[in-house]
Backbone as a ProteinNet text record, in pm:
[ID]
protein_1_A
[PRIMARY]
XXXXXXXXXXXXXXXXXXXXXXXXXXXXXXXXXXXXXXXXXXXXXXXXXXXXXXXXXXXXXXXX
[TERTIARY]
2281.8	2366.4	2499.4	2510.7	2649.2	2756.8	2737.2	2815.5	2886.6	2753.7	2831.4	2912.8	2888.4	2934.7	3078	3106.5	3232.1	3369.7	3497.5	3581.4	3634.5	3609.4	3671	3511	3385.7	3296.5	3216.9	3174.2	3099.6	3119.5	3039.7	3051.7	2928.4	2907	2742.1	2725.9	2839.7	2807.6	2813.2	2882.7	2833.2	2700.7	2657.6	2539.5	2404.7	2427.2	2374.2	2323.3	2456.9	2487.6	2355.7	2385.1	2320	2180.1	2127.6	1972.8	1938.4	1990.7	1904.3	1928.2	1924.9	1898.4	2009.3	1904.8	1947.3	2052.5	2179.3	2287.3	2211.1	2115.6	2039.2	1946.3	1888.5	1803.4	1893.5	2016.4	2114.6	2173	2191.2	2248	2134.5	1983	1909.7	1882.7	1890.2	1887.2	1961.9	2086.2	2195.3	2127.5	2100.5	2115.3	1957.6	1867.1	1703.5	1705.1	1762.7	1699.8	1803.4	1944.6	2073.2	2118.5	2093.5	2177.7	2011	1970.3	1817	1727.3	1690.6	1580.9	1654.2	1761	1779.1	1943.5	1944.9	2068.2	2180.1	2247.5	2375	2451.8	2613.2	2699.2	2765.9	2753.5	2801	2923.8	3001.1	3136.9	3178.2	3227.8	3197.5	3386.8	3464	3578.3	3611.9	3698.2	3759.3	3913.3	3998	4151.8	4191	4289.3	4312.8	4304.3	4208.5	4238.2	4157.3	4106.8	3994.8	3837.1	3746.8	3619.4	3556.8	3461.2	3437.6	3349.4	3376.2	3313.6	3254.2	3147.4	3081.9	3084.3	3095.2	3078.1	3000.2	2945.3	2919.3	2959.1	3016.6	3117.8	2990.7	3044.9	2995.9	2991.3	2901.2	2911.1	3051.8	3081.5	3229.2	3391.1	3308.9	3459	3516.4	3620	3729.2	3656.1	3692.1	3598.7	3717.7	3791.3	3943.2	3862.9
16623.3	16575.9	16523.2	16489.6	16449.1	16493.6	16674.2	16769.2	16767.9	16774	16801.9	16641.4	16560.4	16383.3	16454.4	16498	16477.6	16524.5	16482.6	16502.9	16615	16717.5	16892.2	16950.6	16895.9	16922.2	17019.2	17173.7	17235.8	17388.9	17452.4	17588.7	17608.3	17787.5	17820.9	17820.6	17847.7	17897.2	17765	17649	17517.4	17457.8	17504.4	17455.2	17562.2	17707	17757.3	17716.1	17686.8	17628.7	17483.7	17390.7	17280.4	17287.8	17407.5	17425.2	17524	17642.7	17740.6	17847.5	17814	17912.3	18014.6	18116.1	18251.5	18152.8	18256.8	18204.2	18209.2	18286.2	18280.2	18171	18101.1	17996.1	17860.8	17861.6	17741.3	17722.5	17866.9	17850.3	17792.4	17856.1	17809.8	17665.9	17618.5	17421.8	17365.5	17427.4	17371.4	17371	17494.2	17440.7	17393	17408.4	17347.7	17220.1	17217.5	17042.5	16983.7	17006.5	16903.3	16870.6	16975.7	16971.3	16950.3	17028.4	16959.9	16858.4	16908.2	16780.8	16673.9	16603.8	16532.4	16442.7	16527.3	16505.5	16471.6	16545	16540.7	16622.9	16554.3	16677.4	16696.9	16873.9	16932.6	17008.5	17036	17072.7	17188.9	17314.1	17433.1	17463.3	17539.4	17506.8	17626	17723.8	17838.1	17824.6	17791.3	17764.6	17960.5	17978.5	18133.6	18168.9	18254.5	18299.9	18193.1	18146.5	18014.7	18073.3	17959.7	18028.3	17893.6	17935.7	17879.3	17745.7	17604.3	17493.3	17429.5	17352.7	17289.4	17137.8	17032	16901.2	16827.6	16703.4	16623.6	16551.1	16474.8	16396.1	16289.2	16143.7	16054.1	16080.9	15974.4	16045.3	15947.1	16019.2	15990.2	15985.9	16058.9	16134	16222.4	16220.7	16331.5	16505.8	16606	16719.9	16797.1	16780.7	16847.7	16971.1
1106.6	1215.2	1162.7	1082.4	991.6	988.7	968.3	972.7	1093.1	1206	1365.3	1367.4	1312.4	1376.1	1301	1215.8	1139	1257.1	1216.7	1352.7	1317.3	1255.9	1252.3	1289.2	1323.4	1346.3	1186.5	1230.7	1129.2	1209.3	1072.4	1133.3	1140.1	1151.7	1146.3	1006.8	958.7	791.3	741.8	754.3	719.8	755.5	876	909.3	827.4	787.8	747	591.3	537.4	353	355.3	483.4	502.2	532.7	604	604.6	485.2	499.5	462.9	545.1	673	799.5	830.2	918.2	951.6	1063.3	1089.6	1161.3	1339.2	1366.4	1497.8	1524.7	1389	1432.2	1418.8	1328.2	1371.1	1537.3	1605.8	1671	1799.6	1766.1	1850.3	1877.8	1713.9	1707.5	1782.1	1790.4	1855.7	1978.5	2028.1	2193.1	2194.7	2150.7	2190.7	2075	2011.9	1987.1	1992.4	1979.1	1990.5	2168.3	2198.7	2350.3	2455.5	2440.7	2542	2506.4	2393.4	2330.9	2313.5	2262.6	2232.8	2320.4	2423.1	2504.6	2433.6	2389.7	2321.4	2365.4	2371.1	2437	2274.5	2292.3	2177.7	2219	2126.2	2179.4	2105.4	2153.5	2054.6	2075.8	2011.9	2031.1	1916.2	1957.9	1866.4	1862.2	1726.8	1772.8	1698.9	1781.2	1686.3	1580.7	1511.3	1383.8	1318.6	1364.5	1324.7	1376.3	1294.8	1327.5	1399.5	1496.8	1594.2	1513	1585	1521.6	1600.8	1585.6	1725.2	1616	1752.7	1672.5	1822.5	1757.2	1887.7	1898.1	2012.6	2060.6	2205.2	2170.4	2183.5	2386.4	2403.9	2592.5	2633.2	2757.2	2825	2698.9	2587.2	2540.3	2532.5	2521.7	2532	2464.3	2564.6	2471.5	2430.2	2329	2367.3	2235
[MASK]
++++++++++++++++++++++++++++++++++++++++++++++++++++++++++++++++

């Protein structure tokens, strides 16, 4: 969870380096144990030419 707390968030391939895991079962954690199981708003965010990063962001903050 560290990775996602950080404020440039993580990637899959950071989150991949950090488990082990196939880029399909990171992405599944994300949404079945970060965002349902554990009610967290996660924030997924692609800037151009950039690779897509998800971070979690505290409740009633900003999701920019």
């Amino acid at each position: 969870m560290t990775l996602l707390a950080r404020p440039n968030g993580a990637t899959i391939k950071d989150l991949q380096s950090a488990t082990g895991w196939q880029p399909h079962s990171v992405r599944g954690f994300l949404a079945g144990a970060v965002k349902k199981k554990l009610g967290l708003t996660l924030v997924s965010s692609k800037a151009d030419g950039e690779v897509r990063r998800y971070r979690v962001v505290a409740a009633g903050a900003s999701k920019q």
